[in-house]
C-alpha positions in Angstrom: 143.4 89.6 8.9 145.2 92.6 10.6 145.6 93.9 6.6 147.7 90.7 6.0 147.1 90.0 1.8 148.7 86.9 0.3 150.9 87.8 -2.8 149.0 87.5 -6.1 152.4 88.0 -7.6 153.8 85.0 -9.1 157.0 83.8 -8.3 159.0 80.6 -8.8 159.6 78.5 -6.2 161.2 75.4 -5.2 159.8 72.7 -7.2 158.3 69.6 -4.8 157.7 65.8 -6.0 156.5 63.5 -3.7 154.0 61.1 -3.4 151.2 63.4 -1.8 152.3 66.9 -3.1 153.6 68.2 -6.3 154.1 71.8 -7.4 155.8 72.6 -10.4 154.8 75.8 -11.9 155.1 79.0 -10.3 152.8 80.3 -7.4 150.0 81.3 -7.5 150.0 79.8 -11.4 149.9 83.0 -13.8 146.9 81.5 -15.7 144.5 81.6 -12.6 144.8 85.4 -11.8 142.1 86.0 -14.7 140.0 83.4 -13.0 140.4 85.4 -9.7 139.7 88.7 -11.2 136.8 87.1 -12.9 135.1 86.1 -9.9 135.9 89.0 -7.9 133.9 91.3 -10.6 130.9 89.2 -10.6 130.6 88.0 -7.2 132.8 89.4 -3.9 136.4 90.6 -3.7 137.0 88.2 -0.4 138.3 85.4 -3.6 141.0 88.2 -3.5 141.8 87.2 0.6 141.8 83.5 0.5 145.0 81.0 -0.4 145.1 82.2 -4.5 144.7 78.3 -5.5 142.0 77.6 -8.0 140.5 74.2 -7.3 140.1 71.9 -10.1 138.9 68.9 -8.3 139.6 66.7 -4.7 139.8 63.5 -4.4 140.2 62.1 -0.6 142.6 64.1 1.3 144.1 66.0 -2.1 143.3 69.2 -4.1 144.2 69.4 -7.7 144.7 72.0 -10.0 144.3 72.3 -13.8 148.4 73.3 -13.8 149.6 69.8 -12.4 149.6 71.4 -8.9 148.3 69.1 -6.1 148.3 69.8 -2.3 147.1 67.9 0.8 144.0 69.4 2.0 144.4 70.0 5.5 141.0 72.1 5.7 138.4 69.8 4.8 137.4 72.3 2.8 136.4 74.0 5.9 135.7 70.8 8.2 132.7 69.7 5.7 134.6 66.9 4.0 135.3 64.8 7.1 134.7 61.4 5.0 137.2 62.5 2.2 136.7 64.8 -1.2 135.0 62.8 -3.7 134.0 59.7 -1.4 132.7 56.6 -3.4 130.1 56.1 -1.3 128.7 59.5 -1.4 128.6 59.6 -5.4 126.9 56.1 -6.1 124.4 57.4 -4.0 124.3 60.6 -5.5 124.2 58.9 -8.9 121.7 56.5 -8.1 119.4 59.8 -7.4 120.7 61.4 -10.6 119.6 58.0 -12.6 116.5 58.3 -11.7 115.9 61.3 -12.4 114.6 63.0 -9.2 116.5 66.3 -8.7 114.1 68.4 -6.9 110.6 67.7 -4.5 110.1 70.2 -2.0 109.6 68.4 1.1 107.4 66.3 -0.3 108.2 62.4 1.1 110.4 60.7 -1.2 112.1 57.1 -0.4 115.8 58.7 -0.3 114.4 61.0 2.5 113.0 57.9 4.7 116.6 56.2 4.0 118.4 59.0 5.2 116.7 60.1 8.6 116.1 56.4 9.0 120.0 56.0 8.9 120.5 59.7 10.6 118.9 58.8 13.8 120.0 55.2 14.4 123.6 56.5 14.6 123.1 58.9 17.0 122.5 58.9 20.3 119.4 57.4 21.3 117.9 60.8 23.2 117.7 62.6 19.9 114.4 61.2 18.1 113.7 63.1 15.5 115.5 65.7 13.3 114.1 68.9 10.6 116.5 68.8 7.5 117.4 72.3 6.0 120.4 73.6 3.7 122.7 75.5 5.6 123.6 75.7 9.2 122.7 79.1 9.6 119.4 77.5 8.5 119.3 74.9 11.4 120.4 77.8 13.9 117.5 79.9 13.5 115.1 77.3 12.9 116.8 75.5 16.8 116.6 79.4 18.2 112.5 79.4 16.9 112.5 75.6 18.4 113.8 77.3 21.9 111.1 79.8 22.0 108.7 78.2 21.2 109.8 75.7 24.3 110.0 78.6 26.7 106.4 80.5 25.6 105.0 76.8 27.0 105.8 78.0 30.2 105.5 82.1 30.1 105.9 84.4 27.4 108.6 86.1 28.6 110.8 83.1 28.9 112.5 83.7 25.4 116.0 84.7 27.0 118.6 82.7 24.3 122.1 82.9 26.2 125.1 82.7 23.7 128.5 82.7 24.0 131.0 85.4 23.8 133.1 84.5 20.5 131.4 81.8 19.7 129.5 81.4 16.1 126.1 80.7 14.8 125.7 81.7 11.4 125.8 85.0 9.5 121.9 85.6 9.1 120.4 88.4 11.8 119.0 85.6 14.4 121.9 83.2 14.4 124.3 86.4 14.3 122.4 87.5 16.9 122.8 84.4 19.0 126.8 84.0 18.5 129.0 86.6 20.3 130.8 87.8 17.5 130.1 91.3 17.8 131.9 93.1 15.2 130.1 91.6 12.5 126.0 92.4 14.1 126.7 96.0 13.3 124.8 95.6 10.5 122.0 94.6 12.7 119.5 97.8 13.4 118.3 96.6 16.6 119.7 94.1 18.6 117.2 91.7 20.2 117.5 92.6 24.5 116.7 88.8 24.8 119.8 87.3 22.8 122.7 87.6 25.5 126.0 86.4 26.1 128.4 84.9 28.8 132.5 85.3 29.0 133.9 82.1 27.2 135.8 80.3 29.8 138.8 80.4 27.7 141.9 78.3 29.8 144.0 81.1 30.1 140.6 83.2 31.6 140.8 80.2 34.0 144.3 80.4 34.8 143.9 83.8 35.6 140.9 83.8 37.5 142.2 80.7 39.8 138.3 79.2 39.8 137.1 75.8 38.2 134.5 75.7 35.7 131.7 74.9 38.0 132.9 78.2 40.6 132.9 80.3 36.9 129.7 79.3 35.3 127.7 80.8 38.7 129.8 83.7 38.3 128.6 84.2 34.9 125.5 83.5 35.7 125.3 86.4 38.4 126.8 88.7 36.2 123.9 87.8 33.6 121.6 88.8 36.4 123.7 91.6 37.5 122.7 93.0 33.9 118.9 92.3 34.3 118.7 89.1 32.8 116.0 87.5 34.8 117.0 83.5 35.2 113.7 82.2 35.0 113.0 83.6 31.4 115.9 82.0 30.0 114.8 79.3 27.2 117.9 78.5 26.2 121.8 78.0 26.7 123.3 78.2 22.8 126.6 76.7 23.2 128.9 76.0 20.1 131.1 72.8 20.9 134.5 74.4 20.4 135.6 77.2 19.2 137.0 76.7 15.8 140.2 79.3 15.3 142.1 78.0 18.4 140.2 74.6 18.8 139.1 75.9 22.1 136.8 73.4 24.1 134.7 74.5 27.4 136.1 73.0 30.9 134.1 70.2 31.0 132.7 70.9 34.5 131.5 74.2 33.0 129.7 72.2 30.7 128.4 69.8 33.4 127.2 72.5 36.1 125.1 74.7 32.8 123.3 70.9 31.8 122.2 70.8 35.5 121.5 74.2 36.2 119.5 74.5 32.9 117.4 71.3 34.1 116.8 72.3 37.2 115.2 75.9 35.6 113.5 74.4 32.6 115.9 75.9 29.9 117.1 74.2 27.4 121.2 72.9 26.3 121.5 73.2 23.0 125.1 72.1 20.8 126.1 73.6 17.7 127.6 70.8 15.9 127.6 72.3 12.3 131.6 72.7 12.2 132.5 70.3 15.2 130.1 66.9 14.5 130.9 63.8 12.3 133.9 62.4 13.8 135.9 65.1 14.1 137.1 65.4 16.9 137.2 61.6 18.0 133.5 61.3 19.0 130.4 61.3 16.6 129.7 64.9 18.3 132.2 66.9 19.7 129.8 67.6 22.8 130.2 63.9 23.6 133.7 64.8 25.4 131.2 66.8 28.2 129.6 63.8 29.0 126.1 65.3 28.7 122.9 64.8 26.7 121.7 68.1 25.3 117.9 69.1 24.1 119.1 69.5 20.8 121.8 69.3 18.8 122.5 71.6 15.4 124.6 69.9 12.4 125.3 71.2 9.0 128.8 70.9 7.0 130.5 67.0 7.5 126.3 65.6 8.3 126.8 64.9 4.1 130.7 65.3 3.6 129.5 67.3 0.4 126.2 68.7 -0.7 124.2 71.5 0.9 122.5 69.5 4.2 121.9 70.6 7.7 119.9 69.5 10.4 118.3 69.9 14.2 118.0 66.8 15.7 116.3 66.5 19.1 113.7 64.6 21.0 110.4 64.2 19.3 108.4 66.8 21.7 110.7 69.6 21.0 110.9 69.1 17.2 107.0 68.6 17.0 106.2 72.0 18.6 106.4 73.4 15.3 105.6 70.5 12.9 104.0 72.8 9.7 107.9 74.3 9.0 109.3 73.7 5.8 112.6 75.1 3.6 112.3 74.5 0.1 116.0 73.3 -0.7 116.3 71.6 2.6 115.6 67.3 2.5 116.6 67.7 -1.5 116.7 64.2 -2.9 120.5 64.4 -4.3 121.7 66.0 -0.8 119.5 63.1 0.9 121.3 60.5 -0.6 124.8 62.2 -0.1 124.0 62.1 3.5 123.4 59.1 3.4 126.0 57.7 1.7 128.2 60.0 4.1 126.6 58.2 7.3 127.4 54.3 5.1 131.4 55.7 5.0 131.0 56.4 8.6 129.9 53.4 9.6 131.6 50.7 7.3 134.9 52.5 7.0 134.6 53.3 11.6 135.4 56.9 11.0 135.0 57.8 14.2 137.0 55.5 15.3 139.7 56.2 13.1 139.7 60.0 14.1 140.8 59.2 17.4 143.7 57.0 16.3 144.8 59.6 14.5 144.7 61.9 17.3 148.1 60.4 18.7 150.0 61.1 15.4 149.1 64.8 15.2 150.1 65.0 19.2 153.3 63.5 18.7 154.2 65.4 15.6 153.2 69.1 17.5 154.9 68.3 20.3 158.0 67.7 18.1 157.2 71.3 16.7 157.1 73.0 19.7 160.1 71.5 21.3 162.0 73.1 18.1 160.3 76.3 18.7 159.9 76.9 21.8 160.0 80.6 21.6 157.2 80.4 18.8 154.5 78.1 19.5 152.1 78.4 22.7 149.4 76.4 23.4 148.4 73.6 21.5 144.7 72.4 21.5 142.9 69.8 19.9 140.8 66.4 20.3 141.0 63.5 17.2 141.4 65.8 14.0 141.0 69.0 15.6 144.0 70.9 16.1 145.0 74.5 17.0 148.3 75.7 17.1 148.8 79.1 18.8 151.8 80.4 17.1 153.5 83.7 19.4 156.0 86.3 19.1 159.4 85.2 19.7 159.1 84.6 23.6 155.8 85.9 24.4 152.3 85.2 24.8 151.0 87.6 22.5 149.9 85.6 18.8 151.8 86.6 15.7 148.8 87.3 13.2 151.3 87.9 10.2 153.8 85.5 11.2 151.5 82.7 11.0 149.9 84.2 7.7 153.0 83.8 5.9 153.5 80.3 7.5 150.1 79.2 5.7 151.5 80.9 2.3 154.7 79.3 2.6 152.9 75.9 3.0 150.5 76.4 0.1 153.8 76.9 -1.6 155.4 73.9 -0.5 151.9 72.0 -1.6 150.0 71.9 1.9 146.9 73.9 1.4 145.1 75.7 5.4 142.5 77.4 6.9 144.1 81.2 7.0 142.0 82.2 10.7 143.5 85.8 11.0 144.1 85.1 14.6 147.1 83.5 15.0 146.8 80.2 15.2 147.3 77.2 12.5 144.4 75.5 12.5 144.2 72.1 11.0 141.4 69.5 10.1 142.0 67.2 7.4 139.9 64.8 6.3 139.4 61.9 8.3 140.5 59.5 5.8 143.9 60.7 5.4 146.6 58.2 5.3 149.3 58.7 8.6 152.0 58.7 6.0 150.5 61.8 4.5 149.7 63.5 7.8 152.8 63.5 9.0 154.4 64.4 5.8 151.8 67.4 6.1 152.9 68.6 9.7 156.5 68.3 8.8 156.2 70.9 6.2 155.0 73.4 8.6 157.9 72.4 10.9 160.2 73.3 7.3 157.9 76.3 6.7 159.3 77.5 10.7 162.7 76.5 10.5 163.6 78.6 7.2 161.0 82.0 8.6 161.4 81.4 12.4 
């Protein structure tokens, strides 16, 4: 966050009324510092760092306050509510489970379970047979990285090698930490597993520079893996997350295409993270889709319920059997069962997916309009369906203004448009799916506003 803290001073500002925003008391609301000190002595100080909004409740595409303050939600709360805050679907599901009552059973088989994996794996894509439910994807990731081992001991015991990205994220407990490449944060790590490595993301610009394709840079990658005494053949597995979240940073899709075949060929295995990129979000059911490939397995979490604590691995019914006796407590609960499902009826009857993609064109057109009136301040600008990044630079450079776009994401929350605050840079936006247009362009025009008085 480069030491960037938003103002927990409160201060009037101009007063907005319109049909999807309205603030009218001063921000942040003088009553709701106690209720961030209050969490910060009894849980973390990070409630300190976020956008100093107290949530009341969400309904569809809006957060509410308990001060008459409403903004439009342009996070998803963190791409989880892809189907909308609140859906109706999701709580008569919910409170059909509640009714009954049935709040807890281990992983026990209950009826809402069978409905839910029943529904699960007939909307995706026929390869992926069976699925292991869990709470959290950090959960999924370590239980797809014990899957991967597992796959490669079938062979030798010394093909365990799990190849991450660099940058890319897994999780925040040690073996999905380990996995991702975000290095500053494994320092808490005592010893770093020699088999969890990592490759060079093949970021565009990295591309630009390097003047190869995708196919010419994975080999190179690969030798310098080797160069660094990775041997090949003990690699089980290529951990690849979809995109990469802050910038909305996809692989070159031939990239994608040469690892699927090359891991094929050497019996290793392709696995997706899909906790932040699946469910429609990007214009496909899974982001990965946009590779044209078929991975061995595929981790979800976040959007899979649109709400409740669910995650799972899906992949083909070998893979998930070679380690049939694993169980997580909280993971197949019946209330989060029937949210997912519920999720996955919204998804279907209301064509999400679909719907995402549609969408895509409005955000395109309105970015574009952006960055022809600030030219000297917006990059690059990536993004499939309703997945956006927006790389926002010092005046006339390439270099990303970290502050700068800080105060752009305060200066929105004032103006009633709430964001994810990535600490890189870049404005990064995913509202849920079910927006109306009308409200998503009225969203992306404030930011344009929120340039054209700070620019």
């Amino acid at each position: 966050m480069s030491g960037f803290k938003f103002n927990l001073t409160p201060r009037a500002v101009p007063k907005v009324l319109t049909k999807y925003r309205c603030i009218k008391t001063k921000i942040p609301v003088p009553q709701s510092l106690k209720l961030l000190k209050k969490i910060k002595k009894y849980e973390s100080s990070n409630v300190m760092d976020q956008l100093p909004v107290i949530w009341d409740h969400a309904e569809g595409y809006q957060v509410f306050d308990s001060w008459g303050n409403k903004w439009i939600d342009f996070t998803s709360s963190i791409f989880v509510t892809n189907a909308g805050h609140g859906n109706s679907r999701i709580i008569k599901r919910v409170k059909e489970q509640l009714d009954k009552p049935l709040l807890h059973s281990y992983s026990y088989p209950t009826p809402i379970r069978a409905a839910f994996l029943e529904k699960l794996i007939s909307m995706t894509p026929s390869y992926l047979k069976k699925a292991s439910l869990f709470s959290s994807g950090t959960e999924a990731s370590e239980r797809a990285i014990k899957l991967a081992r597992y796959y490669g001991m079938q062979f030798t015991p010394r093909k365990a090698v799990i190849v991450g990205g660099e940058g890319n994220f897994h999780g925040k407990t040690m073996g999905s930490q380990m996995a991702g490449g975000q290095h500053d944060g494994k320092k808490w790590i005592g010893y770093l597993d020699p088999n969890m490595v990592h490759m060079p993301f093949p970021y565009p610009w990295a591309l630009e520079r390097s003047g190869l394709r995708g196919e010419a840079l994975f080999f190179k990658h690969l030798k310098d893996l080797e160069k660094g005494g990775v041997k090949l053949n003990e690699i089980a597995a290529f951990f690849v997350e979809s995109f990469q979240g802050w910038g909305a940073v996809f692989y070159p899709v031939d990239y994608i295409k040469t690892m699927r075949k090359w891991s094929k060929e050497n019996k290793s295995l392709l696995v997706f993270d899909e906790i932040q990129a699946g469910f429609g979000r990007t214009g496909k059911f899974f982001a990965y889709e946009h590779y044209g490939v078929e991975p061995d397995m595929v981790i979800c979490g976040k959007a899979i319920s649109s709400s409740l604590p669910l995650s799972a691995v899906l992949g083909g019914a070998g893979l998930i059997e070679l380690d049939p006796t694993y169980t997580s407590t909280h993971g197949g609960h019946p209330l989060v069962c029937a949210a997912g499902l519920g999720n996955l009826e919204a998804f279907e009857k209301d064509d999400l997916v679909a719907v995402s993609k549609r969408k895509e064109a409005v955000i395109t057109r309105e970015l574009a309009r952006l960055k022809k009136r600030f030219p000297g301040r917006i990059g690059r600008i990536l993004g499939k369906g309703m997945l956006f990044g927006v790389f926002v630079t010092k005046k006339n450079s390439d270099e990303l203004d970290i502050d700068f776009t800080n105060r752009i994401v305060e200066r929105a929350m004032e103006k009633g448009v709430f964001s994810i605050c990535t600490g890189r840079g870049t404005i990064k936006l995913g509202p849920p799916l079910t927006i109306p247009e009308s409200a998503l362009v009225e969203g992306l025009r404030v930011y344009e506003e929120c340039f054209e008085e700070m620019a």
